[in-house]
N, C-alpha and C positions, 0 to 999 in steps of 0.2 A: 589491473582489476578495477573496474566501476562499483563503489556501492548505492545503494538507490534503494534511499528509508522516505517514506513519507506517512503523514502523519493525518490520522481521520479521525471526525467526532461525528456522529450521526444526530440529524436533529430531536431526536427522542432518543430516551434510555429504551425505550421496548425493540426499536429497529438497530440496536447495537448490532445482537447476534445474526441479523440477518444481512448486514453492513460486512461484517466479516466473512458471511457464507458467501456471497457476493465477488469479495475478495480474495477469496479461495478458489474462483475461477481460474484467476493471472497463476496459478500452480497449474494447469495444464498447458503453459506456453513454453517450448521446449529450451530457448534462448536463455534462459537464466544458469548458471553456475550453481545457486541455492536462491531458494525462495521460502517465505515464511510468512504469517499473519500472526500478529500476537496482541492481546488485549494489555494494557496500558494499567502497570499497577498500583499507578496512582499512590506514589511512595514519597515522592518528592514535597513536602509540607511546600515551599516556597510558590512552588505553580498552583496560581488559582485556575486557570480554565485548561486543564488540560487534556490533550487528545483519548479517545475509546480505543479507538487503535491503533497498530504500528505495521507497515508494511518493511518488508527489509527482503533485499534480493541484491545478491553479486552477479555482475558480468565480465565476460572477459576483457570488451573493449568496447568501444561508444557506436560501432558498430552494433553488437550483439544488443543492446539498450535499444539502440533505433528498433531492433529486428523485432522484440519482444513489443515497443508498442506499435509498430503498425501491422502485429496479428489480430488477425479477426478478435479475437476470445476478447483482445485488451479492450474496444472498441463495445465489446458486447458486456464486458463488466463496467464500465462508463457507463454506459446507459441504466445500466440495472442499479448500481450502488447509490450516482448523482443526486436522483429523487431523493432521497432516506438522509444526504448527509448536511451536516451543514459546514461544517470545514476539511481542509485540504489542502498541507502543505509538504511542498516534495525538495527534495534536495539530492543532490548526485555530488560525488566526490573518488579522485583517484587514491586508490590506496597503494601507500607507500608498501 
């Protein structure tokens, strides 16, 4: 199982929620095991600049991962979300 979180701040607080409707595209790409968008609740006192959102999606294998970013949809929420964000850090990990 691949999981594959990455982590978004949009360059305004007004283009949060449209950063995640955005990211609620990558939910129509069939490749994923589970997928999710979730706002960032900011619980952690230690983190000063921390992310708006969280993506979070399992896959079977690094195949399926591949599969889900070279579908269209991935491609077409890149374009849509980029404008609006200002950071973007992704990370992939096999779980035990």
């Amino acid at each position: 199982m691949i999981r594959h979180i990455v982590f978004f701040s949009a360059n305004a607080h007004h283009d949060v929620e449209k950063v995640r409707e955005g990211l609620m595209m990558l939910a129509d790409i069939p490749h994923a095991e589970h997928f999710e968008v979730g706002r960032n609740l900011r619980s952690d006192a230690i983190t000063q600049e921390a992310p708006d959102l969280i993506v979070y999606a399992e896959f079977t294998d690094e195949a399926a991962l591949a599969a889900f970013k070279a579908h269209p949809t991935y491609a077409a929420c890149t374009a849509h979300v980029r404008p609006m964000r200002e950071m973007r850090i992704a990370a992939d990990f096999v779980a035990d």
